[in-house]
N, C-alpha and C positions, 0 to 999 in steps of 0.2 A: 492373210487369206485363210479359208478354211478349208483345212485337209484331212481325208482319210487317215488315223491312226491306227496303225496295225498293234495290239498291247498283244505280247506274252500270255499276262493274268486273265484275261477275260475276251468279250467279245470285240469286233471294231468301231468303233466308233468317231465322228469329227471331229475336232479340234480345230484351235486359231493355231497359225504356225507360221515363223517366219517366213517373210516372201525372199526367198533365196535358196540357194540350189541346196540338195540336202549336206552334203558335206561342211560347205563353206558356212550353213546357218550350225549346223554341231559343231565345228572350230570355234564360231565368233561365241556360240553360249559356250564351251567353256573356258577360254583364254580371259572373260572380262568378269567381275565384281557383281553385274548385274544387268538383270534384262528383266524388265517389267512389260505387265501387259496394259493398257490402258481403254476405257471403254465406257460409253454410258451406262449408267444406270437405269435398268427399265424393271416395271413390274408388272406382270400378269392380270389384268383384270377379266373376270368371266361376266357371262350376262348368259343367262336362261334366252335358250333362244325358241323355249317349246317343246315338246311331246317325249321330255325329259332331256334333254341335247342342251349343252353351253358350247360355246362361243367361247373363246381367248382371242386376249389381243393384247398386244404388248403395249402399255403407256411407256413414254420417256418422262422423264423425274427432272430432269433440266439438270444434272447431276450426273459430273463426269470423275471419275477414279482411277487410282493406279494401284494396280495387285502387283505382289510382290514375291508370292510364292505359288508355286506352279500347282493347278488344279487341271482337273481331264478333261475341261474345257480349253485350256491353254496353258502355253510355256512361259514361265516366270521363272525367277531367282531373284536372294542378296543376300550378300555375305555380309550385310551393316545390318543386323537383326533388324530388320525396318517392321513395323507394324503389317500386317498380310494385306490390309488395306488403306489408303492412305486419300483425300480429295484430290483433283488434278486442279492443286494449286502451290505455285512455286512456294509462298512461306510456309506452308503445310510442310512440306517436302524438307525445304530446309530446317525445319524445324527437327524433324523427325531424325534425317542424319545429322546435326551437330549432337543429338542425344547418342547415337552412338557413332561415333569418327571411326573408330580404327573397324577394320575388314575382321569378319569371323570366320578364322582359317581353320576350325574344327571339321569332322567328317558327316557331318550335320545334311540329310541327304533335300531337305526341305530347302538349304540356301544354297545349293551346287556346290 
């Protein structure tokens, strides 16, 4: 769901966030390996709608992804240096972690 993010560094703004109470969603991110965010892909199309004014609308691409490191739109992590984006398809996926197996336990603040 999308929630109010209060930042520190700058102004407020939404974000996707997990749907769980806020404690028990900051324990589960960071006790596990990884939390991905998953999501169609859409793009912006404009059309001149007159007297100098466009128009947006969001197409969908029929194209679904898994992000993997966390942006200010949403929470991501991994500690398996996984690619930042990846298709939301299982051989994809597995492809990606058999390239890296073991967990990256450095202070790497992009993989949790």
């Amino acid at each position: 769901h999308i929630k109010r993010f209060d930042s520190p560094e700058c102004e407020p703004y939404d974000r996707y966030q997990i749907k769980l109470h806020d404690k028990a969603s900051g324990f589960i991110q960071e006790s596990v390996d990884c939390v991905f965010f998953c999501n169609y892909q859409t793009v912006v199309q404009k059309t001149d709608v007159g007297f100098g004014k466009e128009k947006a609308r969001g197409i969908w691409t029929g194209q679904r992804n898994i992000y993997t490191v966390e942006k200010p739109a949403y929470i991501a992590k991994n500690r398996f240096n996984l690619p930042e984006k990846l298709p939301l398809d299982w051989q994809a996926f597995v492809t990606a972690l058999q390239a890296n197996k073991q967990p990256h336990l450095g202070n790497n603040s992009n993989n949790g």
